[in-house]
C-alpha positions as CSV (number, residue, x, y, z in Angstrom):
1,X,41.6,31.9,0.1
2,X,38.2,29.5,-0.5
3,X,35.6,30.5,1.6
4,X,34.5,26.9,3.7
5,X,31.3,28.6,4.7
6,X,30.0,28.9,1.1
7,X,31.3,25.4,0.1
8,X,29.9,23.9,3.1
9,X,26.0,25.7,2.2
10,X,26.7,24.4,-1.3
11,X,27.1,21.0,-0.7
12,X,24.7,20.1,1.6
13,X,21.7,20.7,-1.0
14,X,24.0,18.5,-3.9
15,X,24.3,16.0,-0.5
16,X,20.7,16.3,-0.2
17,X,19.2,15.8,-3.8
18,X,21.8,12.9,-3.9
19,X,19.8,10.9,-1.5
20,X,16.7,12.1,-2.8
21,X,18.0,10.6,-6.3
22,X,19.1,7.2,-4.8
23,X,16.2,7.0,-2.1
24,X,13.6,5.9,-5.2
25,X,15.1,2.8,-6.7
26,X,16.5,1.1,-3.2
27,X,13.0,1.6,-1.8
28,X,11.4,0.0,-5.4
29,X,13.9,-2.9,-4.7
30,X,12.7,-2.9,-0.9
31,X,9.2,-3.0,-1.8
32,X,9.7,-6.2,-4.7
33,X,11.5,-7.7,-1.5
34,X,8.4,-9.4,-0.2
35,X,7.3,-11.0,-3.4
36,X,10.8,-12.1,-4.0
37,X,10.8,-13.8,-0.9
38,X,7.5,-15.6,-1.7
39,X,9.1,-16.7,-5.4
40,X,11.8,-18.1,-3.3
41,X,9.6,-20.2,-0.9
42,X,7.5,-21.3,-3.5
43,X,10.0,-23.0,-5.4
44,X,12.0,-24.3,-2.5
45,X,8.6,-26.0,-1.1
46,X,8.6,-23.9,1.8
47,X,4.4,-22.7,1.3
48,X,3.5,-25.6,4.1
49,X,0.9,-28.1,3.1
50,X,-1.8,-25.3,1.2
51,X,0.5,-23.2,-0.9
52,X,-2.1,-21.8,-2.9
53,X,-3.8,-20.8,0.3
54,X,-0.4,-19.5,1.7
55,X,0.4,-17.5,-1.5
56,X,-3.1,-15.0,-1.5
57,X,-2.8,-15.1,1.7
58,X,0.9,-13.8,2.2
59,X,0.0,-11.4,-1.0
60,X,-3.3,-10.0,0.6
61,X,-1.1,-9.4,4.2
62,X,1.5,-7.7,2.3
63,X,-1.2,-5.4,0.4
64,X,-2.5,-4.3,3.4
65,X,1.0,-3.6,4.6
66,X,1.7,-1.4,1.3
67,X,-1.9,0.3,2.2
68,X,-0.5,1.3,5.7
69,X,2.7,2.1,4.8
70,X,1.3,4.6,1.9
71,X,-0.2,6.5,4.3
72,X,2.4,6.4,7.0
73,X,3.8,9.2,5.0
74,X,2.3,12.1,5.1
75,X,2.2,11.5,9.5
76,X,6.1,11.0,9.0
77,X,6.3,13.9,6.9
78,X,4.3,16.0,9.7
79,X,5.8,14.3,12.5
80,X,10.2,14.6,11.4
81,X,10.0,17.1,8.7
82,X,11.5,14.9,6.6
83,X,10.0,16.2,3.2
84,X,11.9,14.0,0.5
85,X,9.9,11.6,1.9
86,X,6.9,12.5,0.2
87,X,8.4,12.1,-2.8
88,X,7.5,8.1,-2.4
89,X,4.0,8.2,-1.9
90,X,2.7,7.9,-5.0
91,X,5.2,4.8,-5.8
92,X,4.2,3.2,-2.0
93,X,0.6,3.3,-3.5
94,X,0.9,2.0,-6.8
95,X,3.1,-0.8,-5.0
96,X,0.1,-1.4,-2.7
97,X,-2.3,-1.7,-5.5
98,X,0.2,-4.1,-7.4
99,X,0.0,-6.5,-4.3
100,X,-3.5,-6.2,-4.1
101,X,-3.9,-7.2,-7.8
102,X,-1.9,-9.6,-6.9
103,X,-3.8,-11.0,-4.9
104,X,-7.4,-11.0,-5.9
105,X,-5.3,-12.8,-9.3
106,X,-4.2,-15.3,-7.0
107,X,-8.0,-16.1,-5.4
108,X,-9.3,-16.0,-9.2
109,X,-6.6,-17.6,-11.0
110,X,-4.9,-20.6,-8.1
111,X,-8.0,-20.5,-5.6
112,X,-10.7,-20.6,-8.1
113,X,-9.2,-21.3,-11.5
114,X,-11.3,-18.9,-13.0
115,X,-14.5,-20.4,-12.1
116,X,-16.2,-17.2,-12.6
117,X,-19.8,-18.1,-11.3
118,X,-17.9,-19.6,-8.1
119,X,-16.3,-16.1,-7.5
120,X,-19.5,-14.3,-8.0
121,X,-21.5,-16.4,-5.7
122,X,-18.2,-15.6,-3.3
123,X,-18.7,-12.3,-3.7
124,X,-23.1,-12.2,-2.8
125,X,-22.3,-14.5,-0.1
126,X,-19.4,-14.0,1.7
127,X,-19.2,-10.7,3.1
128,X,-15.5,-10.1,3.9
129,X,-15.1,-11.2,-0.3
130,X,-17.5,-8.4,-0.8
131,X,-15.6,-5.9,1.1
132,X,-13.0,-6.9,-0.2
133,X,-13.7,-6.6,-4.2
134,X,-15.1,-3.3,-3.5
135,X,-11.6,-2.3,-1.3
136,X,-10.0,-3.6,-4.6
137,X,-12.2,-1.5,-6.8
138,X,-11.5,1.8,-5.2
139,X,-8.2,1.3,-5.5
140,X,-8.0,0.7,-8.6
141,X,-9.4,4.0,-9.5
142,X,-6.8,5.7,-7.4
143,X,-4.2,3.9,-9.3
144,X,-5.4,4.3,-12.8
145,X,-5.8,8.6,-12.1
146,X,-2.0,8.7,-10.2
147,X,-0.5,10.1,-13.0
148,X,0.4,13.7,-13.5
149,X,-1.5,13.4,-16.6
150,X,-4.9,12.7,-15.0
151,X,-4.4,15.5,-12.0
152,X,-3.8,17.9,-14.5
153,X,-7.3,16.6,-15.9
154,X,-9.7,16.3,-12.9
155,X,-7.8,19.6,-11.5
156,X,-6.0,19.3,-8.3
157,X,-8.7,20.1,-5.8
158,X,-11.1,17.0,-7.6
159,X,-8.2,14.3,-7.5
160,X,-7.3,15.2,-3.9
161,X,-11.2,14.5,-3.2
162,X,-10.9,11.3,-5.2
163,X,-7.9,10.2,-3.8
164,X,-9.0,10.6,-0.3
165,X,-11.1,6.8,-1.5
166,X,-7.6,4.7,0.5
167,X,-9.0,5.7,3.7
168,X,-12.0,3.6,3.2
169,X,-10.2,1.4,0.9
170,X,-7.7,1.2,3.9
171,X,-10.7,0.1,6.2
172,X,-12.8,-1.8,4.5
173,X,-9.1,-3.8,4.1
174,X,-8.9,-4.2,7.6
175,X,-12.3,-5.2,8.4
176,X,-11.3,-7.8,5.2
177,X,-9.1,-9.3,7.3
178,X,-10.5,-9.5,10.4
179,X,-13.8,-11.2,9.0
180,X,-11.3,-14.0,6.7
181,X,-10.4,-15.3,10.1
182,X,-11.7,-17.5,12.5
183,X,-9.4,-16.9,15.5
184,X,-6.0,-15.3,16.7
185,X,-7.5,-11.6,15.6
186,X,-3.7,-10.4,16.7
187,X,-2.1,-9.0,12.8
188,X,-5.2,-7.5,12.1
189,X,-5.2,-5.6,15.5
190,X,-2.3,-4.2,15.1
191,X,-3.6,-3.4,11.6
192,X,-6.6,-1.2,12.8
193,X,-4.5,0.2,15.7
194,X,-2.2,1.4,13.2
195,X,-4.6,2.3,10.8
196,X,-6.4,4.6,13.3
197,X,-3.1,6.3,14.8
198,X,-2.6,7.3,11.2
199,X,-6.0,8.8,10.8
200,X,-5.7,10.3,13.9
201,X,-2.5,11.8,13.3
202,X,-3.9,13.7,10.1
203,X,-7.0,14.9,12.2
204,X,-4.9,16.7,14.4
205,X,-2.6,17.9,11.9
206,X,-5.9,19.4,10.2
207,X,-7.3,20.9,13.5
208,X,-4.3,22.1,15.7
């Protein structure tokens, strides 16, 4: 007679690492959705009357968003104790750095067309451009160590202090937006009000 206990326990980890194996590639395709949709406007006309303007824009929002959402997970890890979810971080942040490439290529490349002294001035005189670059800079480090290759390099305890540069990166993103605008300071509200229930979810995961 087949035991339906011991088939039942040995399923549910294959059921388990199933999901974890498809989980990866449908949220790579979720994450491509945004610039996808973008493409699609873009060729369909449907950027408004500044499309350049529309297209950093749309990329910066949706860098930020990645930013947020990479460190959304270790709270919903701590929050659900749903662990295979932490098996995406390190493709949400890569993803967020992609966007935010994206988007300082699309201030250099559309907004400026490579007018390099223009952008540097941008960056000495506009402060939120400033804040930006270096937001973009830090990152950039983050994303050029994320491989197993480099942790095993700078040891696990030195990366874990280098990679703890997206909270700043995360902030002085914020503060980015908010200082691009002139009014209706509503998305980037949210932003920081996110932002800090994140931060303040870790803190109390690290004191309680």
């Amino acid at each position: 007679m087949t035991d339906t206990t011991d088939n039942a326990g040995a399923s549910e980890p294959r059921s388990k690492a199933t999901k974890a194996r498809w989980l990866k590639p449908v949220v790579f395709l979720l994450c491509l959705a945004p610039l996808a949709w973008l493409a699609v406007r873009a060729v369909s006309g449907g950027l408004g009357a500044n499309p350049i303007e529309a297209i950093t824009r749309d990329l910066g929002d949706w860098a930020l968003r990645f930013i947020l959402i990479a460190l959304a997970v270790t709270p919903i890890r701590v929050l659900t104790g749903w662990n295979t979810i932490g098996r995406l971080r390190r493709m949400l942040g890569l993803f967020a750095f992609f966007y935010v490439f994206l988007h300082l290529s699309s201030y250099i490349g559309l907004d400026q067309f490579f007018y390099w002294s223009g952008i540097l001035q941008d960056i000495i005189k506009r402060i939120y451009i400033t804040l930006g670059v270096a937001a973009v800079l830090m990152l950039a480090l983050l994303a050029a160590t994320s491989t197993d290759k480099m942790v095993k390099r700078l040891g696990g305890k030195r990366w874990r202090r280098l990679h703890r540069l997206v909270y700043p990166a995360a902030v002085l993103g914020v503060i980015h937006f908010f200082m691009m605008l002139k009014a209706d300071y509503t998305e980037p509200t949210i932003y920081a009000v996110i932002l800090a229930s994140l931060f303040g979810i870790r803190i109390y995961k690290k004191w309680a």
